[in-house]
C-alpha positions as CSV (number, residue, x, y, z in Angstrom):
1,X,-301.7,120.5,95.0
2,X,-299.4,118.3,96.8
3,X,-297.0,115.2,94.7
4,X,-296.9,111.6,96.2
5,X,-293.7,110.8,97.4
6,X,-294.7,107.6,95.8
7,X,-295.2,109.3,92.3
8,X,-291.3,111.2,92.4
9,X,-290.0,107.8,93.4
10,X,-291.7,106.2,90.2
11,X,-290.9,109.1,87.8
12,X,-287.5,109.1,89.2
13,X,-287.0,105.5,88.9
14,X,-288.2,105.5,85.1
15,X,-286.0,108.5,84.3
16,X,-282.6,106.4,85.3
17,X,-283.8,103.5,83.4
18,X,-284.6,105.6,80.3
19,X,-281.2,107.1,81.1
20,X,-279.0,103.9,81.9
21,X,-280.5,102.9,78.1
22,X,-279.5,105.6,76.4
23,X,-276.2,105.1,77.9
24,X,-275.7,101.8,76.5
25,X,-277.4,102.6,73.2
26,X,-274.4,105.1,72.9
27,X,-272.0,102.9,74.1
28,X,-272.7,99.8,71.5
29,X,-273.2,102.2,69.0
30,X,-269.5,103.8,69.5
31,X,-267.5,100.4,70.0
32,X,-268.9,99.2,67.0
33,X,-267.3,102.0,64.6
34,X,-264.0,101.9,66.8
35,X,-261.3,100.3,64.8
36,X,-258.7,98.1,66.5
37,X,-255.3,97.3,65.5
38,X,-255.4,93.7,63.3
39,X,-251.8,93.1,63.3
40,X,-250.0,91.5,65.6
41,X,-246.8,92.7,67.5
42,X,-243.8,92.8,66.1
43,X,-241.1,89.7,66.6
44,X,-237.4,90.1,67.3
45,X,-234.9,92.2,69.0
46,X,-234.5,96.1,68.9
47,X,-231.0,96.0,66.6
48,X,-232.0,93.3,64.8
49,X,-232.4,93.2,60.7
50,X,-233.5,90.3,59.0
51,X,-232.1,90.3,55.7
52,X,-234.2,88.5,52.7
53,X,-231.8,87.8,50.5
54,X,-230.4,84.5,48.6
55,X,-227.1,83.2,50.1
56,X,-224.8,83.7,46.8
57,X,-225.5,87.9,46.8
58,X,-225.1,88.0,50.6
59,X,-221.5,86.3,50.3
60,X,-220.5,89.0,47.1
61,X,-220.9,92.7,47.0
62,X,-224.6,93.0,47.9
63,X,-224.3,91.3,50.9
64,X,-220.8,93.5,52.0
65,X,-223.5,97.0,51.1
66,X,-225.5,95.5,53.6
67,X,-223.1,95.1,56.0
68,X,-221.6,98.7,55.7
69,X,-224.9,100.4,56.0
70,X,-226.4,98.5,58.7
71,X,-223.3,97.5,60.8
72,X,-221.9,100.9,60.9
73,X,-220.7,101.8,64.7
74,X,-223.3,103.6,66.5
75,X,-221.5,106.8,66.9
76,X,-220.6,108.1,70.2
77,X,-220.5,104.9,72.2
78,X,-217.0,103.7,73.9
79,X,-217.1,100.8,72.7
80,X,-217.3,99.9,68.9
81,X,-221.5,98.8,68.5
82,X,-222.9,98.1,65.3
83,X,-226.2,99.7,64.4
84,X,-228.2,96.1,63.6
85,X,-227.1,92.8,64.1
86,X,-227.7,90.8,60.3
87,X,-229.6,87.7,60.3
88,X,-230.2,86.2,56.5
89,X,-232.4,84.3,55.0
90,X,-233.0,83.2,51.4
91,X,-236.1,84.2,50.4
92,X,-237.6,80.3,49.8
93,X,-237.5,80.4,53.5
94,X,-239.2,83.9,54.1
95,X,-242.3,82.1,55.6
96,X,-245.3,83.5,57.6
97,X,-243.0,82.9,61.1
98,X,-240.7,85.5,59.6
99,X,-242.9,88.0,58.1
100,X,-243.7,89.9,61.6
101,X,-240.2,90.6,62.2
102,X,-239.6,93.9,63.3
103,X,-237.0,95.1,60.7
104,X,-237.0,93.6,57.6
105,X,-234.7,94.5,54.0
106,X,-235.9,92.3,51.1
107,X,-233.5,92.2,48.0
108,X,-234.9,91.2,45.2
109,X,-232.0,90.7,42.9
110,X,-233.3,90.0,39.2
111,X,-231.9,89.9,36.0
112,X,-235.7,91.1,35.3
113,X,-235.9,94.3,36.9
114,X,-235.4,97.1,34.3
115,X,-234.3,99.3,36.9
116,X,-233.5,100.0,40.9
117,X,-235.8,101.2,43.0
118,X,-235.7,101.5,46.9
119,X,-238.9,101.3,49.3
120,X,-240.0,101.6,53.0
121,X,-242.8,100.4,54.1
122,X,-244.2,100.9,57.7
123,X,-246.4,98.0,59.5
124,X,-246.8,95.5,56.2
125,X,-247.1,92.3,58.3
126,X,-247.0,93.6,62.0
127,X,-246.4,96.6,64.2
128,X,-244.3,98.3,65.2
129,X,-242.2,97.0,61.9
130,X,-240.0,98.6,59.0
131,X,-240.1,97.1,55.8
132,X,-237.7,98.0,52.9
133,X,-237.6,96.4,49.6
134,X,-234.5,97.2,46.9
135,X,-235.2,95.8,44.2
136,X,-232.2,95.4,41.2
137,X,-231.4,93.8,38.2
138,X,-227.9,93.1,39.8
139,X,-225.5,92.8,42.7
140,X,-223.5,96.1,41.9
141,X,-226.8,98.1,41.4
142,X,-228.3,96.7,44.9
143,X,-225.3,98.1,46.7
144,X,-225.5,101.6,44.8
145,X,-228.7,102.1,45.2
146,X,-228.5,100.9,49.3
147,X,-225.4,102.8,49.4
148,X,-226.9,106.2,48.0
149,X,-230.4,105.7,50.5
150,X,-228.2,104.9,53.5
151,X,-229.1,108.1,55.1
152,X,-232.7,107.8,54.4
């Protein structure tokens, strides 16, 4: 019994077809379950912390903690180089523009907080970004609490 060279053409021409589909089928099936990143990329430079934190406290001793955690001299450089350069902002103007900052410490500085507490957050508004909230009921808590995390 001989086979058409017609008939393996035909069979062979319906297998890819059946194949190519199955393919595709696979494919849509996949990207639909892949998830992609929703954030957007982080804003602002490398050594750069913007500091959320009302003008009054930054002038005083919460704003001086601040300085001598994140402005220490990165060691073993020649020349004297500060870990972060400080950029502040009261928090009435910590608008949507601001919020995918790369680095970001938010004080919260309230006579209602019971207590101090210290968080860090990764990728809140953008990414690649750090986040970290202190909140305290006062200026002289803010920096001890700051002060005693410094190495975290």
């Amino acid at each position: 019994m001989r086979i058409s060279s017609d008939f393996i053409k035909t069979n062979d021409l319906q297998m890819k077809k059946i194949t190519l589909l199955f393919c595709l089928s696979l494919i849509i099936l996949v990207s639909c379950r892949v998830e992609r990143a929703t954030k957007p990329s982080a804003t602002g430079a490398t050594a750069e912390l913007l500091v959320i934190m009302n003008s009054a406290s930054y002038q005083g001793e919460a704003g001086l903690a601040v300085s001598e955690v994140f402005q220490q001299p990165i060691p073993m450089f020649l020349a004297p180089e500060p870990k972060f350069d400080l950029v502040q902002l009261p928090p009435e103007n910590f608008v949507e523009l601001f919020q995918s900052h790369r680095h970001i410490l938010i004080a919260d500085i309230s006579d209602t907080h019971e207590k101090s507490a210290l968080s860090i957050e990764k990728n809140v508004w953008s990414q690649p970004q750090m986040v970290i909230r202190v909140n305290a009921p006062n200026d002289s808590l803010f920096a001890l609490i700051l002060k005693a995390n410094a190495d975290a």
